[in-house]
C-alpha atoms as a printed R data frame, in Angstrom:
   type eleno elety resid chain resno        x       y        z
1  ATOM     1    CA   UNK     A     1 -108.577 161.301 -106.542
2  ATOM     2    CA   UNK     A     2 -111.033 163.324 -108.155
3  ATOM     3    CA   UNK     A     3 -112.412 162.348 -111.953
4  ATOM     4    CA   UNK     A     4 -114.286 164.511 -113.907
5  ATOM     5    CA   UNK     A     5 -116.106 163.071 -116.850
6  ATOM     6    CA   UNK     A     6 -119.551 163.168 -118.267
7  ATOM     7    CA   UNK     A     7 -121.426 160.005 -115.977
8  ATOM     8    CA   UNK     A     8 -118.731 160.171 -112.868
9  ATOM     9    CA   UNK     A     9 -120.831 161.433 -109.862
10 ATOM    10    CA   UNK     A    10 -118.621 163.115 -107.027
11 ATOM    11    CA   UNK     A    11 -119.150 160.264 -104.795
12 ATOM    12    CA   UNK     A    12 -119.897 157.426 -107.423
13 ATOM    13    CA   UNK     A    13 -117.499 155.341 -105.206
14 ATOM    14    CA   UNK     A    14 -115.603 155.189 -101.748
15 ATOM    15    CA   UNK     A    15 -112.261 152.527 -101.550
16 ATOM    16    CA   UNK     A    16 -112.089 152.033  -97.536
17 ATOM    17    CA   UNK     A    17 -108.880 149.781  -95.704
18 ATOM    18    CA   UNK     A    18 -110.545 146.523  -93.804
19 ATOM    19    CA   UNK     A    19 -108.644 144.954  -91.527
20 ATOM    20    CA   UNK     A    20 -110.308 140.994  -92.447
21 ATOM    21    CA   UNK     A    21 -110.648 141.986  -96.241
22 ATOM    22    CA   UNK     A    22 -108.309 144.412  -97.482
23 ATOM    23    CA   UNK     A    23 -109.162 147.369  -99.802
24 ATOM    24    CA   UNK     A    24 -112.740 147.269 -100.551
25 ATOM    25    CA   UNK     A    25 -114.544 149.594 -102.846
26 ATOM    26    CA   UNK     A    26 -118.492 150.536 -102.143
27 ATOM    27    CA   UNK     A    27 -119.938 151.783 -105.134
28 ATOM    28    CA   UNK     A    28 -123.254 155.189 -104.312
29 ATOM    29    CA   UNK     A    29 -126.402 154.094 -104.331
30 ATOM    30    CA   UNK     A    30 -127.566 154.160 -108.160
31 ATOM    31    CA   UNK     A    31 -123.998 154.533 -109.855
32 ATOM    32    CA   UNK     A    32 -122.774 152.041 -112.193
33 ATOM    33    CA   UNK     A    33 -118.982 150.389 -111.932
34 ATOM    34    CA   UNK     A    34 -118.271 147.286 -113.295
35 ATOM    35    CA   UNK     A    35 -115.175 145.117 -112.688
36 ATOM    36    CA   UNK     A    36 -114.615 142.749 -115.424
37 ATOM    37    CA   UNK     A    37 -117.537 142.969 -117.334
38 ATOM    38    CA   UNK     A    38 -119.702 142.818 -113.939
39 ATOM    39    CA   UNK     A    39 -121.460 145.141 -112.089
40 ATOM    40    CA   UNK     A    40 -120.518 145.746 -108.488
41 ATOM    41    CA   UNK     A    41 -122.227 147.207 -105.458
42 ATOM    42    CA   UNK     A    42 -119.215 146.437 -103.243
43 ATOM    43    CA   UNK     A    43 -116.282 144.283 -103.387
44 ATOM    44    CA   UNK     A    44 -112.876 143.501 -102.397
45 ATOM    45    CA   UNK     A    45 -110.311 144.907 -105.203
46 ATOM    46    CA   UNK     A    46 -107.139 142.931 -105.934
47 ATOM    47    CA   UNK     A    47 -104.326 143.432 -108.089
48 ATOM    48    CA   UNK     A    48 -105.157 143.486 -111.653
49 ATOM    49    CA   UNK     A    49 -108.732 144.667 -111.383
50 ATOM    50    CA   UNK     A    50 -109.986 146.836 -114.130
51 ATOM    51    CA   UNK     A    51 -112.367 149.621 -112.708
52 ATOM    52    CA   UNK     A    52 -115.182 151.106 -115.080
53 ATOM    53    CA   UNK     A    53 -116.640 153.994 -114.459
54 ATOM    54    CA   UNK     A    54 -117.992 155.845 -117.337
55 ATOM    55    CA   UNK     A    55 -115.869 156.302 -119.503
56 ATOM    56    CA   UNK     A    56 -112.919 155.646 -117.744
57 ATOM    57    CA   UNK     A    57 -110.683 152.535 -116.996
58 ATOM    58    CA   UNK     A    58 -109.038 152.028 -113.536
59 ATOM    59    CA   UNK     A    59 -106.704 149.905 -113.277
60 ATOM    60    CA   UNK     A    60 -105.530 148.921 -109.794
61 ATOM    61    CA   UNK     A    61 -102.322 147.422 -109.350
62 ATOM    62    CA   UNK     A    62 -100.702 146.623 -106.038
63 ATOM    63    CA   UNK     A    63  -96.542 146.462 -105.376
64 ATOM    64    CA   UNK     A    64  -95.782 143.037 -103.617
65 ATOM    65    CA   UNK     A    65  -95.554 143.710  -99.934
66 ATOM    66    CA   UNK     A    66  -91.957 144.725  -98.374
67 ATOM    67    CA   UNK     A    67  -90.787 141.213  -96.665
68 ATOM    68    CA   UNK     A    68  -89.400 141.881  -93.247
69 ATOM    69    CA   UNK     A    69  -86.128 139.965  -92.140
70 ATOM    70    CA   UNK     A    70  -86.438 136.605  -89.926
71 ATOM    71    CA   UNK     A    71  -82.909 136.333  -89.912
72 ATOM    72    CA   UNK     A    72  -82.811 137.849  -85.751
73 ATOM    73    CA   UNK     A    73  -85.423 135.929  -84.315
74 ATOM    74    CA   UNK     A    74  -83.694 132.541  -86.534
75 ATOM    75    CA   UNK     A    75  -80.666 133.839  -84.382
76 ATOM    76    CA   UNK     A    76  -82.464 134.312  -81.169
77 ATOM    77    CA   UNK     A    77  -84.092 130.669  -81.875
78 ATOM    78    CA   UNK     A    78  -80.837 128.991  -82.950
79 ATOM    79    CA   UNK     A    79  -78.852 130.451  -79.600
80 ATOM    80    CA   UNK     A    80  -81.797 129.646  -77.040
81 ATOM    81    CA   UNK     A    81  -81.766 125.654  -78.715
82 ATOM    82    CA   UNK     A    82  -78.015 125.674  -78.452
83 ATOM    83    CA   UNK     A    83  -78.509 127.345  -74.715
84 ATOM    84    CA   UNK     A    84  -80.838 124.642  -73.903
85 ATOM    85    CA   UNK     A    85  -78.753 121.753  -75.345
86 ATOM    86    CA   UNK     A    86  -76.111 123.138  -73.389
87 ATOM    87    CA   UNK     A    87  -77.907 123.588  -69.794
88 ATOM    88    CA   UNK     A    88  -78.989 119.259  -70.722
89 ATOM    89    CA   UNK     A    89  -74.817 118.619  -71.135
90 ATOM    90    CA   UNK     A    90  -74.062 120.140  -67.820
91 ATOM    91    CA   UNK     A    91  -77.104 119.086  -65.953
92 ATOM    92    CA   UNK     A    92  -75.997 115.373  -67.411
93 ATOM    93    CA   UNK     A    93  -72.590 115.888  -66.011
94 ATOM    94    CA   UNK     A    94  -73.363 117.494  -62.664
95 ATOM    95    CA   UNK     A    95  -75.711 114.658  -61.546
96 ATOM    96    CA   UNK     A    96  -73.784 112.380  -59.303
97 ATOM    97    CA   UNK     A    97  -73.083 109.194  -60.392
98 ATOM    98    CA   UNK     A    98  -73.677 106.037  -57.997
């Protein structure tokens, strides 16, 4: 995204994906954002932070992840339990009995 605006430098700030923190934003060298009222040099953003820079107001809002279905390795888990409960039964009833 480019911003144009009297006090946005070209590079006044970079957002970069890391893999332990999440999105982080690193502000240039001499530029000026504040999140909430307070300056930043670098930081992790989160959902609800307001960005300042200049005269303009980010606002960075993340959607709730997509949830990914359990429901075949449930399946898979409830099958190998019964599979095992059911290898004990016959095992029980194949030993001979004295």
């Amino acid at each position: 995204m480019i911003l144009e605006a009297p006090g946005i430098w070209p590079r006044h700030l970079r957002l970069d994906l890391d893999p332990g923190e999440g999105l982080v934003m690193s502000v240039e060298k001499g530029a000026i954002v504040t999140v909430g009222d307070e300056a930043v040099e670098r930081r992790r953003l989160r959902h609800g932070d307001e960005l300042r820079i200049g005269p303009v107001i980010l606002q960075f809002l993340v959607s709730p992840p997509a949830r990914r279905s359990l429901a075949i390795w449930e399946t898979a888990l409830w099958v190998l339990l019964a599979g095992m409960v059911a290898a004990q039964v016959l095992a029980a009833l194949w030993i001979p009995r004295d």
